[in-house]
C-alpha positions in Angstrom: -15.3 -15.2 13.5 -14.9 -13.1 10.2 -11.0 -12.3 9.4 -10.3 -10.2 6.8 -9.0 -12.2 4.0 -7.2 -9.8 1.7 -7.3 -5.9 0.1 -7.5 -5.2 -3.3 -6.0 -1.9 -5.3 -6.2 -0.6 -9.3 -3.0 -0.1 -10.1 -0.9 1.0 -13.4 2.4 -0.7 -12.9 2.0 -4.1 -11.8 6.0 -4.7 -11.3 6.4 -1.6 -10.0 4.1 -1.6 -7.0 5.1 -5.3 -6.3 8.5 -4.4 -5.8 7.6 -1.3 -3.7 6.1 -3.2 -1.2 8.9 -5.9 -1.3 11.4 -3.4 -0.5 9.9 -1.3 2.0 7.9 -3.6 3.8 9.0 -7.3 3.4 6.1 -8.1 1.5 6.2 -11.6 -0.2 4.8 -11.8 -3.9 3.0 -14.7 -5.1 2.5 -16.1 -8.9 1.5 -13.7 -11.2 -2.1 -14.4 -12.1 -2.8 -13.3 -15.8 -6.0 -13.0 -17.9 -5.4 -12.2 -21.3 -9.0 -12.6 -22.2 -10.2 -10.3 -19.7 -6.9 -7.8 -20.1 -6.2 -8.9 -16.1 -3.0 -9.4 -13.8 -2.7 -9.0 -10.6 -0.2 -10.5 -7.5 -1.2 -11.6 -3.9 1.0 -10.0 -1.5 1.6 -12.2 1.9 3.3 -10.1 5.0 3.6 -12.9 7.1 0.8 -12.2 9.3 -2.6 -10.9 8.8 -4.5 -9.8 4.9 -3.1 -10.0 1.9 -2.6 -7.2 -0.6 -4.1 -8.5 -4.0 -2.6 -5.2 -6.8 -4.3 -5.4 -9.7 -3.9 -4.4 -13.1 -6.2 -3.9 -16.3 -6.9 -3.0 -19.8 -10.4 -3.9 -19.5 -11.6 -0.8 -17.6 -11.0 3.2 -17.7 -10.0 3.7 -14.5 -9.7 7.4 -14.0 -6.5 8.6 -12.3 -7.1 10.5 -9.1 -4.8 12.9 -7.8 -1.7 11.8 -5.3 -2.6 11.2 -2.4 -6.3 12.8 -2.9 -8.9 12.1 -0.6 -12.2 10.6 -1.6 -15.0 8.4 -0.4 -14.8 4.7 -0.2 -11.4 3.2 1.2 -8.8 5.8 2.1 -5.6 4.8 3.1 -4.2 1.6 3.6 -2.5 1.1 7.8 0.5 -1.2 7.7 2.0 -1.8 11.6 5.7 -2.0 11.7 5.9 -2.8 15.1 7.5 0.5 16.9 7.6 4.0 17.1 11.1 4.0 16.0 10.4 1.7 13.1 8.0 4.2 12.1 10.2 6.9 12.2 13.1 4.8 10.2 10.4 3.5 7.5 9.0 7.2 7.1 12.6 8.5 7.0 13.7 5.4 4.5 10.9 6.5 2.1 11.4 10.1 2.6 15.0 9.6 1.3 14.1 7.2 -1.3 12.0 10.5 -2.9 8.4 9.2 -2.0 6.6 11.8 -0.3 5.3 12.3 3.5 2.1 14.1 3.9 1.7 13.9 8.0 3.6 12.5 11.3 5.4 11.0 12.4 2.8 12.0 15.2 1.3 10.8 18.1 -2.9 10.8 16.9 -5.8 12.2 18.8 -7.4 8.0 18.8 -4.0 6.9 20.0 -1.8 5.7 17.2 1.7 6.5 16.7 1.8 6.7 12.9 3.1 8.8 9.5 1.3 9.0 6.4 3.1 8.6 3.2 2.5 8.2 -0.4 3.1 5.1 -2.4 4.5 5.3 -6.1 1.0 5.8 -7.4 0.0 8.2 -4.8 -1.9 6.2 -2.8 -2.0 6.4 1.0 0.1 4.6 3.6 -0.6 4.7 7.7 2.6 3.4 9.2 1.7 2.5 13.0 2.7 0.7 15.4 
């Protein structure tokens, strides 16, 4: 059986992001992993259940900024269950207030998922479901 393991994003601020997802979605940060040869650091992110969220951070690379929330090929978005519609609806609201921005939803979709995009602090995309 093949599970997925873990998820890995470029990101600029390393604490930052951490402490994002510690806030908004109980996420639980492991050691800091750094590699001062390779200009590396990056955190595993555990969320009790499920893949892990490895952030990442580097000097070693130009890594071209997109824009917020900008769509693109590859991996899109990134679909975090919370566990009920009206958790959706408090998260999205929580965020909202908290001045991080809500492109769609909450909504019920055309394939059957209750969820709300939103934008992480670097602009990246968020599907809270259910």
């Amino acid at each position: 059986m093949v599970k997925v393991e873990h998820v890995a994003l470029w990101i600029s601020d390393l604490e930052e992001m951490a402490a994002f997802y510690e806030r908004f979605f109980g996420a639980s940060r492991g050691e800091k992993y750094h590699n001062a040869a390779k200009g590396f650091s990056s955190y595993f992110l555990s969320f009790g259940t499920g893949a892990r969220l490895e952030l990442m951070q580097t000097t070693a690379l130009d890594l071209p900024a997109q824009p917020r929330g900008s769509q693109r090929l590859g991996w899109t978005h990134l679909a975090l269950s919370v566990g009920s519609e009206s958790r959706v609806d408090e998260l999205t609201q929580q965020l909202q207030n908290a001045g991080f921005e809500r492109l769609d939803g909450p909504r019920w979709t055309g394939d059957g998922y209750y969820e709300s995009v939103v934008l992480d602090p670097e602009g990246n995309r968020l599907e809270l479901t259910v």
